[in-house]
C-alpha positions as CSV (number, residue, x, y, z in Angstrom):
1,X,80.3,166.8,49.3
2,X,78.2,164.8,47.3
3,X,79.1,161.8,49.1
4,X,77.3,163.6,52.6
5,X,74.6,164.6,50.5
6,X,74.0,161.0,49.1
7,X,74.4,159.7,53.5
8,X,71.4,162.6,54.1
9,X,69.5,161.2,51.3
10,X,69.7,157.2,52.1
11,X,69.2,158.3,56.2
12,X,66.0,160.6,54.8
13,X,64.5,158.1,52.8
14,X,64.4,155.4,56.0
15,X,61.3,155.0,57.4
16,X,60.4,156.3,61.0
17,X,61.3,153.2,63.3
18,X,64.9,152.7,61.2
19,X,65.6,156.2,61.4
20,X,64.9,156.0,65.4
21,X,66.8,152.6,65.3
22,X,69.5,154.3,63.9
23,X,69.8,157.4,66.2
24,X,69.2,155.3,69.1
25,X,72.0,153.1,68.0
26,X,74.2,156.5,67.8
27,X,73.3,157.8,71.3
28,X,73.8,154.2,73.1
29,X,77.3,154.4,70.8
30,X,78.2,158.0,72.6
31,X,76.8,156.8,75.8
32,X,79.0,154.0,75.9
33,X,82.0,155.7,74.8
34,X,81.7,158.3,77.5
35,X,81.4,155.8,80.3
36,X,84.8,154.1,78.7
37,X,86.1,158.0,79.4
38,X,85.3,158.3,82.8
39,X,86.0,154.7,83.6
40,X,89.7,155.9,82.9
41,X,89.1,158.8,84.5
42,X,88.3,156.9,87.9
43,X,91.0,154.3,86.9
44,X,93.5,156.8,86.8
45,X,93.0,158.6,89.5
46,X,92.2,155.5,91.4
47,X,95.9,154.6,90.6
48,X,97.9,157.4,91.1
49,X,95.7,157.3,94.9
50,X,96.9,153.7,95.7
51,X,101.0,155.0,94.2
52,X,100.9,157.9,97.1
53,X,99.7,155.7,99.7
54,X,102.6,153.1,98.8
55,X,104.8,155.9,98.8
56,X,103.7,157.4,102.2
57,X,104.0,154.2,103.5
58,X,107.3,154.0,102.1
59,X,108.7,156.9,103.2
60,X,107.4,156.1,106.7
61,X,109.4,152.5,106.5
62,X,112.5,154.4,105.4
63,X,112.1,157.0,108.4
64,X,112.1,154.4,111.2
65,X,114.9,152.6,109.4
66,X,116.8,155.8,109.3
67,X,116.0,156.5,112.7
68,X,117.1,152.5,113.9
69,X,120.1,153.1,112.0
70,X,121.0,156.8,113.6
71,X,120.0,155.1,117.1
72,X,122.7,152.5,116.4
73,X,125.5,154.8,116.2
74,X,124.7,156.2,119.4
75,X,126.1,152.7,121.2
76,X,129.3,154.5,120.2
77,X,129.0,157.5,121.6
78,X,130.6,157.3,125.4
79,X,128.7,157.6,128.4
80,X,125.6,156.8,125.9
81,X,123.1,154.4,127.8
82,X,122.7,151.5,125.7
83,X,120.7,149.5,127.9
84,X,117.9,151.4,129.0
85,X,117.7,154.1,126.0
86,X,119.9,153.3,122.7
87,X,118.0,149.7,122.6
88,X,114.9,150.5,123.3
89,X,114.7,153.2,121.2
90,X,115.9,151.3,118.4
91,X,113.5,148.3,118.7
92,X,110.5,151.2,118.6
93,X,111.9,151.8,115.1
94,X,112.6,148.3,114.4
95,X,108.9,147.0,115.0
96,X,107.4,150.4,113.1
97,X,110.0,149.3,110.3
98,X,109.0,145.7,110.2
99,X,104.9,146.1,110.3
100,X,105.1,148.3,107.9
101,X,107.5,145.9,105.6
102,X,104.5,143.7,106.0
103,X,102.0,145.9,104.8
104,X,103.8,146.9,101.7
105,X,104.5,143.1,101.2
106,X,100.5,142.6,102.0
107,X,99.2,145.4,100.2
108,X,101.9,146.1,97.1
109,X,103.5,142.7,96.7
110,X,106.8,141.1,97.4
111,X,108.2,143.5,95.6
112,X,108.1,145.7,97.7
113,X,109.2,144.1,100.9
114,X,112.2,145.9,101.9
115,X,113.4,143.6,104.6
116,X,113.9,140.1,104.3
117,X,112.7,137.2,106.2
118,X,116.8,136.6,106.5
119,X,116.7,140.5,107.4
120,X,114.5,140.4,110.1
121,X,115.8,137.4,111.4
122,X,119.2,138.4,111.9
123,X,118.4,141.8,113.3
124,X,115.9,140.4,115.9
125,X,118.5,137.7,116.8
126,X,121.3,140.8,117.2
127,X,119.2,142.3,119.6
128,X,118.8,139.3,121.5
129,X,122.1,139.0,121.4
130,X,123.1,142.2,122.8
131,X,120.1,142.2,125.4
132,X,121.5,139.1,126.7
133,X,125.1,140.3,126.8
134,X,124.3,143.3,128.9
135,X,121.6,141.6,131.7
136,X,124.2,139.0,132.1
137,X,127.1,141.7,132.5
138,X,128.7,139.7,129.6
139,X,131.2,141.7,127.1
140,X,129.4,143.4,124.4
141,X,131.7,142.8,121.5
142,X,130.5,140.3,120.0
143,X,127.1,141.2,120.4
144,X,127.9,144.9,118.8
145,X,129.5,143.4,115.7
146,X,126.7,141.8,114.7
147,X,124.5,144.5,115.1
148,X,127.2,146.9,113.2
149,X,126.7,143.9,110.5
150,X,122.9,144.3,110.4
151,X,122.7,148.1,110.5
152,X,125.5,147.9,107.5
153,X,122.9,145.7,105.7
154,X,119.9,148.2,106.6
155,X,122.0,150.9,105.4
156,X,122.8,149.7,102.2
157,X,118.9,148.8,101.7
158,X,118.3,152.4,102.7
159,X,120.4,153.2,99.7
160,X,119.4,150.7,96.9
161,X,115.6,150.6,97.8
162,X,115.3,154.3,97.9
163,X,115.6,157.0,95.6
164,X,114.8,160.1,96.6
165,X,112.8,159.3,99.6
166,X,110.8,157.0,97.4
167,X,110.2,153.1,97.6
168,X,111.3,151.9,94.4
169,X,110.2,148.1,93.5
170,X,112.6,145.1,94.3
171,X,114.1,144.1,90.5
């Protein structure tokens, strides 16, 4: 008590300018420590605003590589049109897929690139592959095992890169 007493005493006996000095000092103090609140404010918000976007993105990425995949097992099914539907249908999801790989790449980082370069590559050369197979009236075989092998590989991505519906950073 005595020690507050003694701080309004020495603040009491300044003169006019120190005493404005020192309040002045006080509210440019306050002023500044609010603007350090709300710059975290903004930060965080700012933050949690760019994590949803990645993770709509994300879940859109694991949609059409869901969808490529599911499309794929329709080459089994008999009778199934693999030429003018199944193929088609599953390059639709496969160019979705891959530009928005390269936006997450672009925007988030390697990290979260789901698909390879290696990836991409051997998918798009399996669907060459197969394309060329059937306008040539060639057997499909071949051509369907390694598309089985790159579907296998987008499946296992679906399942390591994904929790929950949500992108989860390459390690």
């Amino acid at each position: 008590m005595q020690k507050i007493r003694a701080g309004r005493m020495a603040f009491s006996a300044l003169s006019a300018k120190k005493k404005a000095v020192v309040l002045g000092a006080c509210a440019l103090l306050l002023a500044l420590i609010a603007a350090l609140c709300i710059s975290i404010s903004i930060r965080s918000n700012m933050q949690k605003d760019y994590a949803a976007v990645r993770n709509r993105i994300g879940d859109a990425l694991y949609s059409n590589l869901n969808m490529m995949v599911q499309t794929f097992d329709m080459t089994s099914v008999p009778g199934a049109d693999v030429q003018r539907i199944v193929l088609p249908q599953m390059r639709q999801y496969y160019i979705a897929s891959t530009t928005l790989n390269d936006v997450l790449g672009d925007a988030y980082g390697q990290r979260y690139r789901v698909l390879s370069e290696s990836d991409s590559n051997s998918i798009t050369s399996a669907f060459s592959a197969y394309e060329s197979a059937l306008s040539s009236n060639s057997p499909t075989d071949l051509a369907q095992s390694n598309l089985q092998l790159c579907m296998d590989r987008v499946r296992e991505l679906l399942n390591s890169r994904f929790s929950q519906g949500v992108l989860k950073a390459a390690r």
